[in-house]
Biopython code that builds the backbone (N, CA, C, O; Angstrom):
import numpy as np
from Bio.PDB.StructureBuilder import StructureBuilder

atoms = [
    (1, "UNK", "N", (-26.113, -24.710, -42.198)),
    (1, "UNK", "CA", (-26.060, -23.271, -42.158)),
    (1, "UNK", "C", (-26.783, -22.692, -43.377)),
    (1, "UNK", "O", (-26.458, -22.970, -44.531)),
    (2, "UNK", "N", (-27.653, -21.976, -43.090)),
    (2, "UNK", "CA", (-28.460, -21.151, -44.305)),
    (2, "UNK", "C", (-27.362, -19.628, -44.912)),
    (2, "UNK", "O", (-26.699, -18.721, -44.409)),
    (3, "UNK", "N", (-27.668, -20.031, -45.985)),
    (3, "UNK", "CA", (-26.946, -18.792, -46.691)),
    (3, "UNK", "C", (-27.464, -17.817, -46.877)),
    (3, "UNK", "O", (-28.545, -18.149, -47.364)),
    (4, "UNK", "N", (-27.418, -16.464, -46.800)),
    (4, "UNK", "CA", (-27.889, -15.563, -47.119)),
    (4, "UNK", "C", (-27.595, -14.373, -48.298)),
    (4, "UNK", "O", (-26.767, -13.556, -47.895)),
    (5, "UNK", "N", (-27.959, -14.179, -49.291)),
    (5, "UNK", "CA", (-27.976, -13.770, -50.352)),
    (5, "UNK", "C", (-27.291, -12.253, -50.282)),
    (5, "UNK", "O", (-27.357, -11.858, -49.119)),
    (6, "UNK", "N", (-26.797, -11.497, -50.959)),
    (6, "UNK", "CA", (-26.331, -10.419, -50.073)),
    (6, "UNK", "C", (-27.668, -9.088, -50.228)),
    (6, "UNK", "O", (-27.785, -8.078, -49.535)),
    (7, "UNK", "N", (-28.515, -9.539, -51.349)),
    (7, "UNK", "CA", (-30.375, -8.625, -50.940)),
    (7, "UNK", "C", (-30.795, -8.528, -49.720)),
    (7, "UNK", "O", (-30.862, -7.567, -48.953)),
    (8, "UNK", "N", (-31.240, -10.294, -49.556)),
    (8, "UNK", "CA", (-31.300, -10.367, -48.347)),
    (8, "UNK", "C", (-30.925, -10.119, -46.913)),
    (8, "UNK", "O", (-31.821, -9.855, -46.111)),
    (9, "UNK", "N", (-29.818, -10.175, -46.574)),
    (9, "UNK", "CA", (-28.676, -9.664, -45.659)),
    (9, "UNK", "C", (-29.087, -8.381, -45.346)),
    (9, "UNK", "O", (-29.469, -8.166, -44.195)),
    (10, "UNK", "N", (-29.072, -6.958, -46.650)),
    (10, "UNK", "CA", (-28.707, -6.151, -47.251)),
    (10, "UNK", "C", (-30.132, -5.880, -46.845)),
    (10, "UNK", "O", (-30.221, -4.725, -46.429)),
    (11, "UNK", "N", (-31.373, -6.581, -46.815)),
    (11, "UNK", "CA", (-32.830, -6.178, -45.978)),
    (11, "UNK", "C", (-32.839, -5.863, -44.953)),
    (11, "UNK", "O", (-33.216, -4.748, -44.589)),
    (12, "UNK", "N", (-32.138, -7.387, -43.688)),
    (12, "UNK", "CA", (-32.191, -7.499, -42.778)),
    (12, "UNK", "C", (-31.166, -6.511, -41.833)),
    (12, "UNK", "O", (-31.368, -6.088, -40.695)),
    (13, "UNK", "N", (-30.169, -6.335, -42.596)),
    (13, "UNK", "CA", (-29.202, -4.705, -41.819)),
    (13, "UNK", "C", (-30.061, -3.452, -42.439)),
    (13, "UNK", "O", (-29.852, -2.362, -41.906)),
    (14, "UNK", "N", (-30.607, -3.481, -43.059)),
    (14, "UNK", "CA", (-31.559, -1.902, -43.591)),
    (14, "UNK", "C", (-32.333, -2.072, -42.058)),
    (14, "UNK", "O", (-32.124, -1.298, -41.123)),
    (15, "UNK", "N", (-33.245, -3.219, -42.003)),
    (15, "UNK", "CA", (-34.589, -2.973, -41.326)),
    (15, "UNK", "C", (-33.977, -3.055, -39.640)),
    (15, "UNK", "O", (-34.896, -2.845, -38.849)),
    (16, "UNK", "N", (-32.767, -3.288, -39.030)),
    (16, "UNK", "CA", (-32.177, -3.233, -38.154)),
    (16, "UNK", "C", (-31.878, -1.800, -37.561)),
    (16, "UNK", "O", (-32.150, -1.255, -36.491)),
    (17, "UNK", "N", (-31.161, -1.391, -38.776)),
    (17, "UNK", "CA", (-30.660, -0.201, -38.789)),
    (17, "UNK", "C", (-31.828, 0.870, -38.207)),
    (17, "UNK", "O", (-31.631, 1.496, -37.166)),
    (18, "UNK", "N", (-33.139, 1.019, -39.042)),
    (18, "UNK", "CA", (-34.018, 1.829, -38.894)),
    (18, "UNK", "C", (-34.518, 1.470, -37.820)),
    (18, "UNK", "O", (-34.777, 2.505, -37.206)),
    (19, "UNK", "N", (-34.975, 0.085, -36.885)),
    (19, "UNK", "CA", (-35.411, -0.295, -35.909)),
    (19, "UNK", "C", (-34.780, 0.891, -34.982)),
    (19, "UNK", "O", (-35.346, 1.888, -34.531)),
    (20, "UNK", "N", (-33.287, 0.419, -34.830)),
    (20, "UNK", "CA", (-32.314, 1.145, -33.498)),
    (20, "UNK", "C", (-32.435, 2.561, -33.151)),
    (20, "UNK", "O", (-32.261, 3.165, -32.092)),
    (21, "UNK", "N", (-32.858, 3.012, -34.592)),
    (21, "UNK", "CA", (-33.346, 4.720, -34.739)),
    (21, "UNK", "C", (-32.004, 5.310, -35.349)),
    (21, "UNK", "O", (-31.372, 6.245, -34.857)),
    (22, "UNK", "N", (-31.674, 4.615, -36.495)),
    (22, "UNK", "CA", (-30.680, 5.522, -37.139)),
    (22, "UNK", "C", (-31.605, 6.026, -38.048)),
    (22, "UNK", "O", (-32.664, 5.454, -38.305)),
    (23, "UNK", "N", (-31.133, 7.397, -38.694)),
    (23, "UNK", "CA", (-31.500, 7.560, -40.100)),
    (23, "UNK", "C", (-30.296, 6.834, -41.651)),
    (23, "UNK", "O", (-29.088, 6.868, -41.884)),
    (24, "UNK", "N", (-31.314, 6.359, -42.231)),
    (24, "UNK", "CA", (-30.435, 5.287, -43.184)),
    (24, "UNK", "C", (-30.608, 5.492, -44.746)),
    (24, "UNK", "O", (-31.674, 5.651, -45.340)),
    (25, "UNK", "N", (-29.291, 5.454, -45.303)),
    (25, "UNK", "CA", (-29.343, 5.851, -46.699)),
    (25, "UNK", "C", (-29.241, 4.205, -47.377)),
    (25, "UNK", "O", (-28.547, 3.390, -46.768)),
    (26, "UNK", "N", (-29.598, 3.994, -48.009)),
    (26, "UNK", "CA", (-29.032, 2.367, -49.012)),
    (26, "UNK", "C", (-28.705, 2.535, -50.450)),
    (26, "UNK", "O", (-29.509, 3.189, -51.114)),
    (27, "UNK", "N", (-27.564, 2.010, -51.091)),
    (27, "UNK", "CA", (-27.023, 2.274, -52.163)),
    (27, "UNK", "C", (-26.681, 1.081, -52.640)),
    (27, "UNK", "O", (-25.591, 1.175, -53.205)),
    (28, "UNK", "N", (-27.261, -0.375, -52.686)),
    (28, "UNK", "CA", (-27.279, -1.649, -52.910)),
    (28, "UNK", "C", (-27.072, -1.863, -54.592)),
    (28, "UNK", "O", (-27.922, -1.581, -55.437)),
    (29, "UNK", "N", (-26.074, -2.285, -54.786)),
    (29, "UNK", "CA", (-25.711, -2.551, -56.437)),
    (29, "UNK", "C", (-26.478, -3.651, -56.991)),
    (29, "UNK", "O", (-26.227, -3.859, -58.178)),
    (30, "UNK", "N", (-27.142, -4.237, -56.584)),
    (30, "UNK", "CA", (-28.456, -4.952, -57.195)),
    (30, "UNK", "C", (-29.625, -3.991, -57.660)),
    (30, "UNK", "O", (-30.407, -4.353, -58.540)),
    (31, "UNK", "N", (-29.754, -2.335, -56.834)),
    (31, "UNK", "CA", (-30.661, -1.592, -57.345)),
    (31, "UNK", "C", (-29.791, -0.530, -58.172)),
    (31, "UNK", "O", (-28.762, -0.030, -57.716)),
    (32, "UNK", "N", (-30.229, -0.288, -59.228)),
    (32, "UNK", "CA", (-29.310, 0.747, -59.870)),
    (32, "UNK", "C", (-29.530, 1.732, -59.095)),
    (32, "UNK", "O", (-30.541, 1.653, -58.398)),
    (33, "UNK", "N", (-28.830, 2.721, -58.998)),
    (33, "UNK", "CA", (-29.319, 4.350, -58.078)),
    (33, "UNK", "C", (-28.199, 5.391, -58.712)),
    (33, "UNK", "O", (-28.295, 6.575, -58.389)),
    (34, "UNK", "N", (-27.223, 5.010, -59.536)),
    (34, "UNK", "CA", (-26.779, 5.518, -60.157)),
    (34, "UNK", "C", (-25.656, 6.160, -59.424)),
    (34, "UNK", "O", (-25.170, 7.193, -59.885)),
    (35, "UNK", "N", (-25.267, 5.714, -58.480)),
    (35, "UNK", "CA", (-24.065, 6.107, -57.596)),
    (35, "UNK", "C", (-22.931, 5.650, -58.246)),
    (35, "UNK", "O", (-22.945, 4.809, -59.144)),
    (36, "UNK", "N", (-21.365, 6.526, -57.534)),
    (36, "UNK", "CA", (-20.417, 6.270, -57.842)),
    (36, "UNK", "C", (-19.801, 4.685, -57.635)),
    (36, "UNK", "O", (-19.873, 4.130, -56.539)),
    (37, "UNK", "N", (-19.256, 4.104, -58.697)),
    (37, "UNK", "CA", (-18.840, 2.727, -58.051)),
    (37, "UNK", "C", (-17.808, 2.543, -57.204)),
    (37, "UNK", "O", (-16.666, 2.961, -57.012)),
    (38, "UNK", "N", (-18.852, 1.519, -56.613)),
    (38, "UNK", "CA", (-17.791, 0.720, -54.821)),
    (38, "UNK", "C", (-18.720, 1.635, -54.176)),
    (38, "UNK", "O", (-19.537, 0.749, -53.926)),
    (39, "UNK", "N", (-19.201, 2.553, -53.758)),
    (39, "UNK", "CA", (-20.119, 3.221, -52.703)),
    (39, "UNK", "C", (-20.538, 2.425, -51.909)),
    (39, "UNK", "O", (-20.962, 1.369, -52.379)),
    (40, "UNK", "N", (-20.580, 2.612, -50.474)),
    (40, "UNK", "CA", (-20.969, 1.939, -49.621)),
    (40, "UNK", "C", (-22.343, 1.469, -49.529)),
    (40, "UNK", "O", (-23.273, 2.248, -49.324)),
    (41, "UNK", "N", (-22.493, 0.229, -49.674)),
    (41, "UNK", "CA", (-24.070, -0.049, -49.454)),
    (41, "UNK", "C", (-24.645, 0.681, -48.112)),
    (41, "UNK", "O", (-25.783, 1.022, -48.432)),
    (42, "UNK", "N", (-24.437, 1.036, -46.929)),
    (42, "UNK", "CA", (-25.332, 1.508, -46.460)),
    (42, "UNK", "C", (-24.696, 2.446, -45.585)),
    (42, "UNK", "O", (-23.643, 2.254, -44.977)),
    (43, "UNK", "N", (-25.526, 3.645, -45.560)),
    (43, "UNK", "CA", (-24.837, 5.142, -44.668)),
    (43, "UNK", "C", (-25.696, 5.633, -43.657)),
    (43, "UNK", "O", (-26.873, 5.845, -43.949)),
    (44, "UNK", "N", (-25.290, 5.842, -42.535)),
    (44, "UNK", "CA", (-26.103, 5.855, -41.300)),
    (44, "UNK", "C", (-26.146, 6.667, -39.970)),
    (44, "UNK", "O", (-25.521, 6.175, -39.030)),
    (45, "UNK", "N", (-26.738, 7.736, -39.783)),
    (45, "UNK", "CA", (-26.875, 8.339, -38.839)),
    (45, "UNK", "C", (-27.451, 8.312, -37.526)),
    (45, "UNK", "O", (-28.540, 7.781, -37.309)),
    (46, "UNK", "N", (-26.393, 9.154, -36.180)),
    (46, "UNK", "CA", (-27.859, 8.889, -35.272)),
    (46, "UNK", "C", (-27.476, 9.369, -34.527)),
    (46, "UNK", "O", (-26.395, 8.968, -34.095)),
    (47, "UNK", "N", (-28.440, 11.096, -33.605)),
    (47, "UNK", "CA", (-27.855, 12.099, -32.822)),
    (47, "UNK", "C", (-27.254, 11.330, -31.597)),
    (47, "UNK", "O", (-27.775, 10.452, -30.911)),
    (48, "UNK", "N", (-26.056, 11.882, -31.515)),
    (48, "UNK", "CA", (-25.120, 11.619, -30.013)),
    (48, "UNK", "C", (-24.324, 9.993, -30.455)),
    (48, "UNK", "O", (-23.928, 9.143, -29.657)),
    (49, "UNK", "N", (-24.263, 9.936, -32.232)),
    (49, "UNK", "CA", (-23.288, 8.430, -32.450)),
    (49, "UNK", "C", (-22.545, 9.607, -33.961)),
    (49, "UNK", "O", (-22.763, 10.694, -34.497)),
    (50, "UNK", "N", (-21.621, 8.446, -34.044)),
    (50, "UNK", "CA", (-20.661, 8.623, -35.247)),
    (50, "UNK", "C", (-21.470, 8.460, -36.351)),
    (50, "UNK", "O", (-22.477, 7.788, -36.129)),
    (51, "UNK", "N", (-21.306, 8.954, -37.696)),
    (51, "UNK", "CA", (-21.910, 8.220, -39.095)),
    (51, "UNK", "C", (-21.153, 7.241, -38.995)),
    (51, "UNK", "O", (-20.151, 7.076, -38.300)),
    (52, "UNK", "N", (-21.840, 6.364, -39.961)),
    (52, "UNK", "CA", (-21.766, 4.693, -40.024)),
    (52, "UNK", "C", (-21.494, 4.718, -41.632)),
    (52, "UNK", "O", (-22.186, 5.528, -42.249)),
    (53, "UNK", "N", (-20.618, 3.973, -42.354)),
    (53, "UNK", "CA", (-20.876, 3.340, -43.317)),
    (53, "UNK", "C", (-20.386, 1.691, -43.454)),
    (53, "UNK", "O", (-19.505, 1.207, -42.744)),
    (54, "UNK", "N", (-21.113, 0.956, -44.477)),
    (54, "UNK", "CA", (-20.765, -0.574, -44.385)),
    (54, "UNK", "C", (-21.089, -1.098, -45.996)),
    (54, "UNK", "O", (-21.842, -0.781, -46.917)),
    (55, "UNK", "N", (-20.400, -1.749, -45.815)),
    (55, "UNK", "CA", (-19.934, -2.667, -47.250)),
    (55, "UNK", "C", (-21.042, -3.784, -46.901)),
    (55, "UNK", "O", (-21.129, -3.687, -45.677)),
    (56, "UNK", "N", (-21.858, -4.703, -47.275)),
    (56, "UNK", "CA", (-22.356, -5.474, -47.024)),
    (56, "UNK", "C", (-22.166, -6.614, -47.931)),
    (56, "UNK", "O", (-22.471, -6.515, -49.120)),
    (57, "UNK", "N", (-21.596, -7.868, -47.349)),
    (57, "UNK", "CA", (-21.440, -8.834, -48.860)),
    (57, "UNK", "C", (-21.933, -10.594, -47.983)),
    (57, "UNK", "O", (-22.612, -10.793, -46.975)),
    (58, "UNK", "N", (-21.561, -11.113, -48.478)),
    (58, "UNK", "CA", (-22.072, -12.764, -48.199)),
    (58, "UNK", "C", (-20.843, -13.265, -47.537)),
    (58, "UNK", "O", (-19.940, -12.529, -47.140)),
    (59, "UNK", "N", (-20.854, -14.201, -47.467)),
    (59, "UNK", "CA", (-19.727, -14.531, -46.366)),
    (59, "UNK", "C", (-18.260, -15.194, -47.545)),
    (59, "UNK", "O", (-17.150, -15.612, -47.217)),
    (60, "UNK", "N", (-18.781, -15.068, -48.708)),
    (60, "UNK", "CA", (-17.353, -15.150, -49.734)),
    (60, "UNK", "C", (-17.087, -14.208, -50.714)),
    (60, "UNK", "O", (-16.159, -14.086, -51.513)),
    (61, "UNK", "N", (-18.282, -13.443, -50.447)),
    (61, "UNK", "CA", (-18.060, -11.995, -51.232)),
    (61, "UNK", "C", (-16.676, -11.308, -51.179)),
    (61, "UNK", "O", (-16.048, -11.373, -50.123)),
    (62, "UNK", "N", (-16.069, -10.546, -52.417)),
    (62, "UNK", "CA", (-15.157, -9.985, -52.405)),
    (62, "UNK", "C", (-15.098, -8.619, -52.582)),
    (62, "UNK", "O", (-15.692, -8.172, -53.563)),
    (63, "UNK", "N", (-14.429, -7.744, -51.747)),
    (63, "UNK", "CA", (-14.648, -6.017, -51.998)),
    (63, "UNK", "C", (-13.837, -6.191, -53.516)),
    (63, "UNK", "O", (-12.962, -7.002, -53.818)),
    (64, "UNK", "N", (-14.491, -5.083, -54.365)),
    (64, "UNK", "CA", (-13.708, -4.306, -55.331)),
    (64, "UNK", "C", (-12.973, -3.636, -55.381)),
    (64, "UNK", "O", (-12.793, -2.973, -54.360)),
    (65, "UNK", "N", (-12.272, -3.425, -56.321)),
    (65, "UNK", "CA", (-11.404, -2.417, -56.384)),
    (65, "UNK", "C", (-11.614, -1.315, -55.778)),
    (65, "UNK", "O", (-10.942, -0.749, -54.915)),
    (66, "UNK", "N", (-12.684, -1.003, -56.319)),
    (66, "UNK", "CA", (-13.575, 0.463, -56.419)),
    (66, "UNK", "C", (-14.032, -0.041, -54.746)),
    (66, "UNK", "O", (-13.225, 0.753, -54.264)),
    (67, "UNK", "N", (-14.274, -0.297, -54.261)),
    (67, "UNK", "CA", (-15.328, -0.486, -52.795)),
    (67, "UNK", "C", (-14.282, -0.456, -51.958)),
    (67, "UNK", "O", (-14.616, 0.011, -50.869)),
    (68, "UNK", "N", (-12.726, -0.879, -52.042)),
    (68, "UNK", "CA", (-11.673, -0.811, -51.269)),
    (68, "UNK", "C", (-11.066, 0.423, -51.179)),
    (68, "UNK", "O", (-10.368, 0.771, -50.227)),
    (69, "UNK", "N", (-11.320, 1.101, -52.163)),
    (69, "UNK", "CA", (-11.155, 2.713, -52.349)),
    (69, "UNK", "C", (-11.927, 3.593, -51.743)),
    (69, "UNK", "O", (-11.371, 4.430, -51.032)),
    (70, "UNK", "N", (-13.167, 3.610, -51.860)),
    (70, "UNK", "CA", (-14.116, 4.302, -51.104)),
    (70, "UNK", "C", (-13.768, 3.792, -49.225)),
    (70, "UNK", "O", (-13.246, 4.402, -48.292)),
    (71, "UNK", "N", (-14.203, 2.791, -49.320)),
    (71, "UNK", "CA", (-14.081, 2.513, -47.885)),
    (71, "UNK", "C", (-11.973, 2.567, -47.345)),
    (71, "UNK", "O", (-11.469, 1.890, -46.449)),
    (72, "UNK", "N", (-11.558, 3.135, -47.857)),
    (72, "UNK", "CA", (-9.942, 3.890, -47.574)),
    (72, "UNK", "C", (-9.974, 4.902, -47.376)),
    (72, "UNK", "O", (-9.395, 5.428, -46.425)),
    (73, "UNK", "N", (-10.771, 5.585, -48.349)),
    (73, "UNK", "CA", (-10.613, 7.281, -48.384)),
    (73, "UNK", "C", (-11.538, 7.547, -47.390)),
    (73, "UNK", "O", (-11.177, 8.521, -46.729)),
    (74, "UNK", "N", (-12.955, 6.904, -46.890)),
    (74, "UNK", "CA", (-14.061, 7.305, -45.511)),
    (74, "UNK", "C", (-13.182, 6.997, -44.195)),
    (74, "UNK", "O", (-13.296, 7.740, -43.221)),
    (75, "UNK", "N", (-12.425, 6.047, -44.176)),
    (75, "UNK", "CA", (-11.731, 5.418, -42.666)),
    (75, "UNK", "C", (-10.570, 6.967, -42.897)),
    (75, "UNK", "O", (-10.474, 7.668, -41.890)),
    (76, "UNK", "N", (-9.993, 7.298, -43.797)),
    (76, "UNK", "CA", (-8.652, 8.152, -44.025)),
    (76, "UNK", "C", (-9.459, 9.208, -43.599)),
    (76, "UNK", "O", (-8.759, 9.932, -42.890)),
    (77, "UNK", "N", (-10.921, 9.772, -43.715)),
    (77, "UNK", "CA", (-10.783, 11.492, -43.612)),
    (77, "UNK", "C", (-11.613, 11.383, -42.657)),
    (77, "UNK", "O", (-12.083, 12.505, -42.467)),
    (78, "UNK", "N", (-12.199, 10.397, -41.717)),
    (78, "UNK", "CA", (-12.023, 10.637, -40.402)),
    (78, "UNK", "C", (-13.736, 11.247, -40.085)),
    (78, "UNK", "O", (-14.487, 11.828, -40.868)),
    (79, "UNK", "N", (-13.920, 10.926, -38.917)),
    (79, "UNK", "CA", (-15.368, 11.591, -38.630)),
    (79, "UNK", "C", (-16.563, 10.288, -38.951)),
    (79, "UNK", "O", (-17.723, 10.639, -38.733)),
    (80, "UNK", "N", (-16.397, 9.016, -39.383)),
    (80, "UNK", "CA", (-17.378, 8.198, -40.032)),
    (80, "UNK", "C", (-16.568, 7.142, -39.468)),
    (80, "UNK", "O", (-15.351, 7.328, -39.454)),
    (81, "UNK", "N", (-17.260, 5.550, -38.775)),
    (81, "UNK", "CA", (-16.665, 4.392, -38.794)),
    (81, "UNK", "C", (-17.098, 3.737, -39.994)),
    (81, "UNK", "O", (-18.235, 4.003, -40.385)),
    (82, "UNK", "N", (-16.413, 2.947, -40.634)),
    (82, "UNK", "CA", (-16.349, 2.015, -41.481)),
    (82, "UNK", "C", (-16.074, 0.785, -41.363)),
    (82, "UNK", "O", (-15.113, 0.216, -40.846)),
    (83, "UNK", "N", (-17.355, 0.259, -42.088)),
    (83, "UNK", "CA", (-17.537, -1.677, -41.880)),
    (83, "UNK", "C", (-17.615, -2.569, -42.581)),
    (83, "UNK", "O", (-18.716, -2.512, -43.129)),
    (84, "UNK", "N", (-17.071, -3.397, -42.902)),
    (84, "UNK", "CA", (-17.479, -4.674, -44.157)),
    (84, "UNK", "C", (-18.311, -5.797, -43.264)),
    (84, "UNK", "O", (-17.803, -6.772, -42.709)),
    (85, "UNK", "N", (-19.471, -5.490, -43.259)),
    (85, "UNK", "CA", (-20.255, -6.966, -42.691)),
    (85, "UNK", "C", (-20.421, -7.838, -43.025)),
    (85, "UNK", "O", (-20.030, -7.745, -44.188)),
    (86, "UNK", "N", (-20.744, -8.752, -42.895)),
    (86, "UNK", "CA", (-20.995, -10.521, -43.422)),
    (86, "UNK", "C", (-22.510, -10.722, -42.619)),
    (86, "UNK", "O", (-23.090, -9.972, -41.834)),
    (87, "UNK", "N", (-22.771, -11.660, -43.002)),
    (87, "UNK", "CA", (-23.787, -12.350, -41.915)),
    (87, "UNK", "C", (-23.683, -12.917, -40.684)),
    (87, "UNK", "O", (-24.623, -13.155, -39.925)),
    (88, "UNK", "N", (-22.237, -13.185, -40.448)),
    (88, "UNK", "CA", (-21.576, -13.974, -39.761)),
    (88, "UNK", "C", (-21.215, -12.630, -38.573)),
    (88, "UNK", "O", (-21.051, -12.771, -37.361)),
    (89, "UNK", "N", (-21.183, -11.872, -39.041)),
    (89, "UNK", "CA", (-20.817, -10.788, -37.988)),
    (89, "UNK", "C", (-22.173, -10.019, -37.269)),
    (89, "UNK", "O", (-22.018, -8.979, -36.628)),
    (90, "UNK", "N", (-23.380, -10.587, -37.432)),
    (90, "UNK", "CA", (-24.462, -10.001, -37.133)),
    (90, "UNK", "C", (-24.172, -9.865, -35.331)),
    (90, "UNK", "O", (-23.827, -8.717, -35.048)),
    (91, "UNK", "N", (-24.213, -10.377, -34.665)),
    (91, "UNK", "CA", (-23.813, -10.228, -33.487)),
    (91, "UNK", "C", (-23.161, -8.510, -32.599)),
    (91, "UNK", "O", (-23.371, -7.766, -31.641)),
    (92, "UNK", "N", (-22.329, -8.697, -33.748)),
    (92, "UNK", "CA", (-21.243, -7.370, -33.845)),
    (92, "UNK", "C", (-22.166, -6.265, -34.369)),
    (92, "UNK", "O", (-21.954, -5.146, -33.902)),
    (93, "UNK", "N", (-23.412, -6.428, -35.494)),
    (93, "UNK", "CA", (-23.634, -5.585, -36.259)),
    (93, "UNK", "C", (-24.805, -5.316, -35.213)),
    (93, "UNK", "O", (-24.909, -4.106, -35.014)),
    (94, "UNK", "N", (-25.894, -6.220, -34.343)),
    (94, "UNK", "CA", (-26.576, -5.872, -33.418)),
    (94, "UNK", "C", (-25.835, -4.863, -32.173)),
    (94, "UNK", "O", (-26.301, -3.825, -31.702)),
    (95, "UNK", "N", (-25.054, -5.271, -31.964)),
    (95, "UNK", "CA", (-24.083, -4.813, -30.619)),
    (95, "UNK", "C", (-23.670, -3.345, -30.771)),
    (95, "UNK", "O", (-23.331, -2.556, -29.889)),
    (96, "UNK", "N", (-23.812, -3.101, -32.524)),
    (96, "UNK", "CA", (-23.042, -1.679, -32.735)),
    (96, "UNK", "C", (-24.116, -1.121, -32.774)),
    (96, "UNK", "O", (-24.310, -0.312, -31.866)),
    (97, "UNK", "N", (-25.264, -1.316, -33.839)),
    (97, "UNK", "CA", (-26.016, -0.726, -33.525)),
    (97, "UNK", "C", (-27.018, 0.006, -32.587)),
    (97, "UNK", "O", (-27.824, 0.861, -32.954)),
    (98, "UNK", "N", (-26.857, -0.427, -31.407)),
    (98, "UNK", "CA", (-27.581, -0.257, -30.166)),
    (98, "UNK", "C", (-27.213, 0.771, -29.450)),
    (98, "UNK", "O", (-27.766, 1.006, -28.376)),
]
sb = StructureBuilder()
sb.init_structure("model")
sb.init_model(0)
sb.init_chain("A")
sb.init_seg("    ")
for serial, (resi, resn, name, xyz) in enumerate(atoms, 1):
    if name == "N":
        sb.init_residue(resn, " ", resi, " ")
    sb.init_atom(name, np.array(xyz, "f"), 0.0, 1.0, " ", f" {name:<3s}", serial, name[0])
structure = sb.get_structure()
């Protein structure tokens, strides 16, 4: 099984995302951007769907403190689905996106 880095990953759900015809924000903590910490790596629109946000990590990655907070308070106020993906869930992450 090949591992995937969470950049990488974190490419391959960006360039997915934009394929399907969402509009897509990325907030990847490998790039500074100066966002609040835990922010969802990636936020996602698309007329006649829900906003999207998703945590993106490796398949032993652990949410933060801070990333378990954000993604509580987006699922709590409603209007946005919220996701922690893996690589392992790509299947799911093709299937939603579509």
């Amino acid at each position: 099984m090949v591992t995937l880095s969470e950049k990488a990953f974190s490419q391959q759900v960006f360039d997915l995302v934009r394929l399907t015809g969402w509009r897509v924000a990325r907030f990847p903590t490998w790039r500074p951007t100066g966002t609040t910490p835990g922010f969802p790596d990636i936020v996602a629109a698309r007329r006649g769907r829900r906003t999207l946000v998703a945590e993106l990590k490796t398949e032993t990655g652990k949410l933060t403190p801070a990333q378990r907070e954000w993604l509580w308070l987006l699922a709590e106020a409603g209007g946005v689905d919220v996701y922690v993906w893996r690589p392992s869930n790509w299947r799911q992450v093709v299937q939603m996106l579509r």
